[in-house]
VOTI-916929 format. One record per residue: residue number from 1; x negated, y negated, z of N, C-alpha, C, CB in turn. Coordinates in steps of 0.2 Angstrom, whole numbers. Last residue first. Glycine has a CB too. Example, Ala and Ser with C-alpha at 12.3 -4.5 7.8 and 13.67 -1.06 7.14 Angstrom:
BEGIN
{2; {-64; 11; 35}; {-68; 5; 36}; {-64; 0; 39}; {-70; 3; 29}} {1; {-66; 28; 39}; {-62; 22; 39}; {-66; 16; 39}; {-57; 22; 45}} 
//
This chain:
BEGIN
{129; {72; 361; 181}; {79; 362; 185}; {83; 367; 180}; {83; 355; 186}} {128; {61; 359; 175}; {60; 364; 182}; {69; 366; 181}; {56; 358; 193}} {127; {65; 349; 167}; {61; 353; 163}; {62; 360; 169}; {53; 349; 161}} {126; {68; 338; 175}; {74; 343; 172}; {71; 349; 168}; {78; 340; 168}} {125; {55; 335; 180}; {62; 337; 184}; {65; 341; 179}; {68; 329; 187}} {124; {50; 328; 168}; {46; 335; 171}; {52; 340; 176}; {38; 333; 177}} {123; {59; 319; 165}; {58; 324; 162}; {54; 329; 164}; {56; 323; 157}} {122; {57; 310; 177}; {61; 314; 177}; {61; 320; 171}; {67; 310; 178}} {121; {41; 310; 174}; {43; 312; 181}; {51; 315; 178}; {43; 305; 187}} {120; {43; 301; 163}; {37; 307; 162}; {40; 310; 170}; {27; 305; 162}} {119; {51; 291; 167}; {55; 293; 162}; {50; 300; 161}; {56; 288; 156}} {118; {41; 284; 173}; {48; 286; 177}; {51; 290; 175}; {53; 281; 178}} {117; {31; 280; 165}; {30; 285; 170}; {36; 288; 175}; {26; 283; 174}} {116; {38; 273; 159}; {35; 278; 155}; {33; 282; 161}; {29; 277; 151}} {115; {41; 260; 169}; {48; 263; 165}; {44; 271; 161}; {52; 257; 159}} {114; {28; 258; 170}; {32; 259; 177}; {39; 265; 175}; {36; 250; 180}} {113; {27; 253; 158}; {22; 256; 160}; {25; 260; 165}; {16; 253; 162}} {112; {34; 241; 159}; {35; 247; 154}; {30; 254; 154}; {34; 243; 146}} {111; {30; 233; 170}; {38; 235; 169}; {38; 241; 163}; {43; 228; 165}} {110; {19; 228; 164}; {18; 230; 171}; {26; 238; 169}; {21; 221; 180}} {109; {23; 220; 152}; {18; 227; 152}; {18; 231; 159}; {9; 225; 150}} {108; {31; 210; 160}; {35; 216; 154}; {30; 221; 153}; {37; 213; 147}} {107; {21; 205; 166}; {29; 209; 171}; {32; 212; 164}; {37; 201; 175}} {106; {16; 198; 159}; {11; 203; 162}; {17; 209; 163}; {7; 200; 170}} {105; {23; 189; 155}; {22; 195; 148}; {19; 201; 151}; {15; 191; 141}} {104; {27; 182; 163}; {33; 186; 160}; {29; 191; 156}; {38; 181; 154}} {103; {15; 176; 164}; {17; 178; 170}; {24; 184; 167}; {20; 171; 175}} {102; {15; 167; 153}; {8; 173; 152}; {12; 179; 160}; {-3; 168; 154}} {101; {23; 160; 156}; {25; 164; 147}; {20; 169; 151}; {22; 159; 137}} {100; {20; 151; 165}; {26; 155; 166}; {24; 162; 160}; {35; 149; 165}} {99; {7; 147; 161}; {8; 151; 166}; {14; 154; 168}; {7; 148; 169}} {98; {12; 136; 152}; {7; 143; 150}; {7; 148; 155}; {0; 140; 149}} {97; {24; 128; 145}; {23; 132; 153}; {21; 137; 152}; {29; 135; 158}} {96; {23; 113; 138}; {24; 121; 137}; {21; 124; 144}; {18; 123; 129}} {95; {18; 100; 135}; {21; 103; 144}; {24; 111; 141}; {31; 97; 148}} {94; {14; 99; 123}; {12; 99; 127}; {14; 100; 136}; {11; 96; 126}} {93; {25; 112; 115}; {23; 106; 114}; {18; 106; 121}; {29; 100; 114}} {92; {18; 122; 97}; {19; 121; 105}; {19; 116; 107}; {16; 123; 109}} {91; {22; 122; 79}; {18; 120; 85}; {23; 119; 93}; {14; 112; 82}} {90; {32; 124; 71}; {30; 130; 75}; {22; 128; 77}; {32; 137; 70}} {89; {39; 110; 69}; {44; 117; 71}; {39; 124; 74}; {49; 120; 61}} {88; {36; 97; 67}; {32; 101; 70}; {35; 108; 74}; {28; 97; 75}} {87; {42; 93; 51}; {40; 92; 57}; {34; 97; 59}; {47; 92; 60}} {86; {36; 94; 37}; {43; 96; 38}; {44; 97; 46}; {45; 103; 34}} {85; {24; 86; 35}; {30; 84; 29}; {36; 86; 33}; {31; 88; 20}} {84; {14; 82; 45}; {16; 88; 46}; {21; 85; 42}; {17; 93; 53}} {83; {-5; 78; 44}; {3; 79; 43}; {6; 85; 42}; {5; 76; 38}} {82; {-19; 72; 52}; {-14; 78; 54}; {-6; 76; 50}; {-14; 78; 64}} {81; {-33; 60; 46}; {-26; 64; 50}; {-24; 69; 47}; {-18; 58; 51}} {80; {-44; 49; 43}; {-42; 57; 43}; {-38; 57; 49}; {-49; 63; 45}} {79; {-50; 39; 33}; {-45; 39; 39}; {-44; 46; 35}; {-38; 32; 41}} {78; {-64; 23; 31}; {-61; 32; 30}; {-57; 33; 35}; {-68; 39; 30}} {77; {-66; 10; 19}; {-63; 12; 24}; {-62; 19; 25}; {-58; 8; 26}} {76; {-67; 9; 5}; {-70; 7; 9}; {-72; 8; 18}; {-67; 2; 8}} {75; {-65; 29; 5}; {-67; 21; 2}; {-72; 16; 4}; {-61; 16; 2}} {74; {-53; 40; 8}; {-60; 37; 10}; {-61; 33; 3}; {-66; 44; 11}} {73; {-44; 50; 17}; {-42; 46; 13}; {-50; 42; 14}; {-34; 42; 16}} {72; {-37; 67; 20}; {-44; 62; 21}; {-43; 57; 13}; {-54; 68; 21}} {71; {-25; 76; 28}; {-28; 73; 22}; {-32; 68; 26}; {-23; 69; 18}} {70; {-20; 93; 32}; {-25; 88; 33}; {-26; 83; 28}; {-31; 91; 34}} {69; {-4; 100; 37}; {-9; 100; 31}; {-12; 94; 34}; {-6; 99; 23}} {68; {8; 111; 44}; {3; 105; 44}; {-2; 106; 42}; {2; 102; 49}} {67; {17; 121; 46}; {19; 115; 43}; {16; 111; 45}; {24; 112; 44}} {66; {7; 134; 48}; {11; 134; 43}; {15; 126; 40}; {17; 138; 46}} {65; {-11; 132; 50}; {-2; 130; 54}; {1; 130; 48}; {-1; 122; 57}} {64; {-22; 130; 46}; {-22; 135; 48}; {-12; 134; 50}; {-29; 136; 54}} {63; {-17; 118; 32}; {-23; 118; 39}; {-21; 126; 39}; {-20; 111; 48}} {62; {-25; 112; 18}; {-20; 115; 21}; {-23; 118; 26}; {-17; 119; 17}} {61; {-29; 96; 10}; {-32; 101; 10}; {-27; 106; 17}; {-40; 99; 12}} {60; {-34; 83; 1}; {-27; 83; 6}; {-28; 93; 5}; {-19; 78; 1}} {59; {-40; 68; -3}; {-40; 73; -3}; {-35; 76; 4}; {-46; 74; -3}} {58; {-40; 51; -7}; {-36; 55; -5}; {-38; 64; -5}; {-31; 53; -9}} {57; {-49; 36; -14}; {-47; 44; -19}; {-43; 46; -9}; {-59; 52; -23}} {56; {-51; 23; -12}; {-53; 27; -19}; {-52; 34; -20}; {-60; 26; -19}} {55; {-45; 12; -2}; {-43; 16; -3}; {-46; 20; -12}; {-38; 14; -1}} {54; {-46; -4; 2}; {-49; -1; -3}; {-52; 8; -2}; {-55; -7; -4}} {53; {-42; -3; 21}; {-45; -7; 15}; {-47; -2; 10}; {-52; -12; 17}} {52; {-30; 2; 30}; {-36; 5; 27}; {-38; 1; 20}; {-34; 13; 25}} {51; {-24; -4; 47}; {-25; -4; 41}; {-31; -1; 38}; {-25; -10; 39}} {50; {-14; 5; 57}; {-21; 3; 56}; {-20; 2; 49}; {-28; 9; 58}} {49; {-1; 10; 57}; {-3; 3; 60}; {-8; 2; 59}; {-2; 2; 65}} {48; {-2; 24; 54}; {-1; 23; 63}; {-3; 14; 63}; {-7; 30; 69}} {47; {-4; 30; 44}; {-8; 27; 47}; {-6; 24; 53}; {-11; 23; 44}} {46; {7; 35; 36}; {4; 39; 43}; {-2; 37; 43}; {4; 48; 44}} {45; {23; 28; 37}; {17; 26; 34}; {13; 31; 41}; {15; 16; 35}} {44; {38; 31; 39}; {33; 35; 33}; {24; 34; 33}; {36; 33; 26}} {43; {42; 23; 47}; {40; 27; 48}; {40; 33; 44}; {42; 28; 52}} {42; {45; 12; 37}; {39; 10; 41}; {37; 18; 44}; {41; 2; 48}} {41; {49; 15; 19}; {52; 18; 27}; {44; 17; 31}; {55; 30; 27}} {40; {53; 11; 5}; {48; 11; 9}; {49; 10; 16}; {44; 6; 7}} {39; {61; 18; -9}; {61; 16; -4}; {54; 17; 1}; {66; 19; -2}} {38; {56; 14; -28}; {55; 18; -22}; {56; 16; -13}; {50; 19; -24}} {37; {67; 9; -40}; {62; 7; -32}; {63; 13; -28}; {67; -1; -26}} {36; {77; 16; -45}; {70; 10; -49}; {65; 11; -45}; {72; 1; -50}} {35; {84; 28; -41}; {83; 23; -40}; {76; 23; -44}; {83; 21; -34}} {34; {92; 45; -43}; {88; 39; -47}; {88; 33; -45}; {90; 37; -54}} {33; {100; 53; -29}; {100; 50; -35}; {95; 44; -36}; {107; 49; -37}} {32; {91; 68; -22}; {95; 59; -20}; {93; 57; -28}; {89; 52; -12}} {31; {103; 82; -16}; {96; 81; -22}; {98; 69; -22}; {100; 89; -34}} {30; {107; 92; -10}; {104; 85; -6}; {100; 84; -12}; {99; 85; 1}} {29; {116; 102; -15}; {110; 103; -15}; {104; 97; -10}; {110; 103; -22}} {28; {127; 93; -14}; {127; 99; -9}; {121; 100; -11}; {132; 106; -11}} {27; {128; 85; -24}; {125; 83; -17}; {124; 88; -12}; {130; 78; -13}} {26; {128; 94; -32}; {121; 89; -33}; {121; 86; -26}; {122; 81; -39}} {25; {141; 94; -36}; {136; 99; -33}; {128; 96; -31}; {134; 106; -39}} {24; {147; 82; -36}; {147; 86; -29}; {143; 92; -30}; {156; 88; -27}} {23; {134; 71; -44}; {141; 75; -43}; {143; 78; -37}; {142; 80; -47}} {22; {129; 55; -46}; {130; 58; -43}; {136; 66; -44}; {131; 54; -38}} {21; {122; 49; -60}; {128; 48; -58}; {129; 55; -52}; {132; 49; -66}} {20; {107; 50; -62}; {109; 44; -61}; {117; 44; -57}; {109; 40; -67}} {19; {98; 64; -53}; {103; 62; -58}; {104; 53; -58}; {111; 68; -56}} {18; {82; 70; -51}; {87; 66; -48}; {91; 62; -54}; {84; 60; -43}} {17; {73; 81; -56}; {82; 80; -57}; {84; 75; -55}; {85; 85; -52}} {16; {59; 77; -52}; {62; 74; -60}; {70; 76; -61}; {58; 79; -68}} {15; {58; 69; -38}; {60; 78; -40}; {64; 74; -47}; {68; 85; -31}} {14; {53; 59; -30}; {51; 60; -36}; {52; 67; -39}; {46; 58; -37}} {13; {62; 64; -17}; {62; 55; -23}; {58; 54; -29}; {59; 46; -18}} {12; {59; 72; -13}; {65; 71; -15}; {66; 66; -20}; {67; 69; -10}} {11; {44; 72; -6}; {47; 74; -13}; {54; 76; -14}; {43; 79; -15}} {10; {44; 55; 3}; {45; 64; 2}; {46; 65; -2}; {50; 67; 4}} {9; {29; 51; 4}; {33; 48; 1}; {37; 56; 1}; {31; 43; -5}} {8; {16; 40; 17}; {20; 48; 14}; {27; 47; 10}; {23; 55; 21}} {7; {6; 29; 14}; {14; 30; 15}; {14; 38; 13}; {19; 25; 9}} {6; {-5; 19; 22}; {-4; 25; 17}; {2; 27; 19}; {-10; 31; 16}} {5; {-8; 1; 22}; {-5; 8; 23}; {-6; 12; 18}; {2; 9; 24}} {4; {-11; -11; 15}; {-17; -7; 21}; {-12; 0; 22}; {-17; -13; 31}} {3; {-5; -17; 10}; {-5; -20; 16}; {-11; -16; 21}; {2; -21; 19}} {2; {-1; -12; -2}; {-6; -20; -3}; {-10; -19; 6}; {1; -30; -4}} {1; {-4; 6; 0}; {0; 0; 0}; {-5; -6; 0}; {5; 0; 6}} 
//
């Protein structure tokens, strides 16, 4: 952007279907009709408010995370971030209760181990009886 941003732009708005005259399947699909202008949404810019002078190339490379990719923007100025286009659906958040989860997991291996030897005991029972 003039101003110093880099904008994520969704690929909605340049999907070569967008019709001019809307229909009702078209909307069922969400598909967004043809505008001239591209809309410019402040929370699209994922520079977070820092301006990046004289931007020359973009690279944009796929992280280990199903919905988040890395881009490096470099020039005058260089800016590396973390995007996620379709949120953060299968990243953990930070107050995640690591202690509770790993406490449940022990108690279910404790528990199934308990349940195998309960179940080798009464088969040996009815096996005698």
């Amino acid at each position: 952007m003039p101003f110093g941003g880099i904008l994520e732009i969704s690929r909605r708005f340049v999907d070569a279907r967008r019709p001019l005259e809307m229909t009702a399947d078209l909307r069922e699909e969400m598909i967004v009709p043809y505008i001239p202008e591209l809309p410019v949404a402040t929370e699209e810019l994922i520079n977070y408010n820092q301006s990046v002078s004289h931007i020359h190339g973009i690279k944009t490379a796929p992280s280990g995370l199903e919905s988040t990719s890395l881009m490096f923007a470099y020039g005058m100025d260089l800016f590396y971030t973390r995007v996620t286009p379709s949120g953060t659906f299968d990243i953990l958040k930070d107050d995640f209760d690591y202690p509770f989860i790993s406490g449940v997991m022990i108690l279910l291996i404790v528990m199934s181990y308990v349940a195998k030897r309960f179940w080798r005991i009464t088969a040996i029972r009815q096996a005698w009886s």
